[in-house]
C-alpha positions in Angstrom: -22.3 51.6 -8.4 -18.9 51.9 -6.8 -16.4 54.7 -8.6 -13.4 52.8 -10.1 -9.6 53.9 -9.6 -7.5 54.7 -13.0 -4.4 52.7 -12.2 -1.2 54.2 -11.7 0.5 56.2 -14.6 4.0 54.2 -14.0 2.0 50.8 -13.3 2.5 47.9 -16.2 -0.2 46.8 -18.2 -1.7 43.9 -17.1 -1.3 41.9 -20.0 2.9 43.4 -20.1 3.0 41.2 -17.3 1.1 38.5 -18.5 3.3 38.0 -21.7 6.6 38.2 -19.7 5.3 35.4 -17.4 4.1 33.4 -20.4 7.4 33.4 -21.8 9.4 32.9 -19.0 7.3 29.8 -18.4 7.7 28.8 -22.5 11.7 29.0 -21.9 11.6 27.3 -18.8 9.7 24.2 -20.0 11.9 24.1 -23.6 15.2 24.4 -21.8 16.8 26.8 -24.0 19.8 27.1 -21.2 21.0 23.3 -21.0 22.9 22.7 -18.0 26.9 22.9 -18.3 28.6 20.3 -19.6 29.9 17.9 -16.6 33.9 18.3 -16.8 36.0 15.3 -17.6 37.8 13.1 -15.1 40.8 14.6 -15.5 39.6 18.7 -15.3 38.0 17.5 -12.1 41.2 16.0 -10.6 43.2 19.0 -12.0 40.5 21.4 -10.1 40.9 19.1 -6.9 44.6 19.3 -6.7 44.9 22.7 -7.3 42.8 23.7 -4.4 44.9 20.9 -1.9 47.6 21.9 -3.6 46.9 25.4 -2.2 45.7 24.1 1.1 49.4 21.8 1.9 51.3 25.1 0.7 49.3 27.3 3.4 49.8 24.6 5.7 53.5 26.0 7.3 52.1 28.9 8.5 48.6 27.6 9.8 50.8 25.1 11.4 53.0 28.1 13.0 49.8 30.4 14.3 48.1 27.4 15.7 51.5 26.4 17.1 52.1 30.4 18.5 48.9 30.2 20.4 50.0 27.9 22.6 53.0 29.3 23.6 53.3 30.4 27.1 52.8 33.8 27.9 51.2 37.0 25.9 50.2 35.8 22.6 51.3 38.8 19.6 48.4 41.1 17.9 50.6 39.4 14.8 49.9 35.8 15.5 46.0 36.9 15.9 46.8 38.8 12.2 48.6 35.7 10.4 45.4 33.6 11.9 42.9 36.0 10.1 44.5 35.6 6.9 44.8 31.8 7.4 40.6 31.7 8.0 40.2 33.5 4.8 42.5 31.4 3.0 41.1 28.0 4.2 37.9 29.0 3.7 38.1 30.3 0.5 39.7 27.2 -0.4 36.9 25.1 1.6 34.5 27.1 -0.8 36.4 26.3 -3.3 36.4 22.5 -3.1 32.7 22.8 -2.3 32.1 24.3 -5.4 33.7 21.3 -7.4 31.7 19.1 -9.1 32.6 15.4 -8.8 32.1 11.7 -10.1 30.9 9.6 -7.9 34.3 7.4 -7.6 35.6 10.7 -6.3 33.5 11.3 -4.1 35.2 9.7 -1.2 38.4 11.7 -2.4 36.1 15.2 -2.3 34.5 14.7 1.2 37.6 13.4 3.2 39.4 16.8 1.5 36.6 18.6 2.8 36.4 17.2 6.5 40.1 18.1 6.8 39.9 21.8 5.6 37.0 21.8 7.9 39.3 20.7 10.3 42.2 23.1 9.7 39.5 26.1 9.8 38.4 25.1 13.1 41.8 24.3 14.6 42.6 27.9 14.1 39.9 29.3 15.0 39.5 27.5 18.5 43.6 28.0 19.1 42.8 32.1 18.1 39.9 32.2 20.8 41.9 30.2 23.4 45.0 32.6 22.6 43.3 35.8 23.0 40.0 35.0 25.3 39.1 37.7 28.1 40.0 34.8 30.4 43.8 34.6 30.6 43.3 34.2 34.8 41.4 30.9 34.2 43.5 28.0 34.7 41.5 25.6 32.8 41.4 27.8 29.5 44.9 28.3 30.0 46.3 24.5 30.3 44.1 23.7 27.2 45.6 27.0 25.6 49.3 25.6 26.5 48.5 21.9 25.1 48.3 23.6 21.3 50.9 22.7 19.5 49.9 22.5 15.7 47.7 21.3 13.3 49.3 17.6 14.0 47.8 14.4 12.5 44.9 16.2 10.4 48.5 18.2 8.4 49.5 14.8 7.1 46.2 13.2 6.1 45.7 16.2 4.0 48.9 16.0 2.4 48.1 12.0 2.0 44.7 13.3 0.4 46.8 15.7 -1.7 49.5 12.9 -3.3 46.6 10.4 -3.6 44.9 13.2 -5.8 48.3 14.0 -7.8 48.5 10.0 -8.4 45.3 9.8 -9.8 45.7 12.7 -12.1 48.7 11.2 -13.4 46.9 8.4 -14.1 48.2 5.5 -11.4 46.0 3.6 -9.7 45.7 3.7 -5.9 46.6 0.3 -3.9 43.3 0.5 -2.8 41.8 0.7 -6.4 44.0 -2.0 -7.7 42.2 -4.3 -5.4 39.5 -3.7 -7.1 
């Protein structure tokens, strides 16, 4: 007959662990922690403008590193600097507006906010790698590098985004709603 093993002093009981899983599974079938109340239409438009409100007031100075790294000739440490904080600050806002929760009618509203923040995060971060690249002799990097000259277009479609969102929360109807 084969010797048994005492278990471990510091070792739970095996019915401990039993109970604990018992009433974790209990609690998780009764749903003793509901899920959070859905906010209202107009907390979730507040929430969306603030964070594009954010995003159109960083906009100057994304607009200004972008624009730097396509100057001609040496590129500052600063400009790299200014870009760095720029990355943080559209992503944390892009994590932000991910992190929103929605109706369905604003859906639209959400992702085309989104794709543009996405946009402004990659803008600087492509003009930042052209700007300081080990590759400065290349002259195909550098006539990309020198055809950078802002955040263009994709600047104005947020701030469109931004006073669509502000009309909405004051409670005017879009042209494109009305038609509905």
């Amino acid at each position: 007959m084969p010797a048994t093993t005492a278990p471990h002093p510091s070792a739970p009981h095996p019915s401990a662990a039993l109970r604990r899983l018992r009433h974790a599974l209990l609690h998780w079938r009764t749903g003793r922690h509901p899920a959070p109340a859905r906010p209202s239409r107009q907390d979730q438009l507040q929430a969306l403008l603030q964070v594009l409100d954010e995003a159109v007031a960083a906009q100057p100075l994304a607009d200004q590193v972008v624009a730097a790294c396509g100057e001609p000739g040496p590129v500052p440490g600063s400009v790299a600097q200014d870009g760095r904080r720029q990355l943080a600050t559209f992503n944390r806002l892009a994590a932000r507006l991910h992190g929103l929760v929605v109706d369905n009618d604003l859906l639209e509203l959400h992702d085309r906010a989104s794709r543009l923040l996405a946009y402004h995060l990659w803008m600087i971060n492509e003009s930042l790698k052209f700007a300081f690249t080990c590759q400065r002799d290349n002259a195909r990097i550098e006539a990309a590098r020198l055809r950078i000259n802002g955040i263009g277009a994709p600047g104005n479609a947020l701030r469109r985004v931004r006073d669509e969102v502000r009309q909405l929360a004051l409670g005017h109807r879009t042209a494109e709603q009305a038609r509905w």
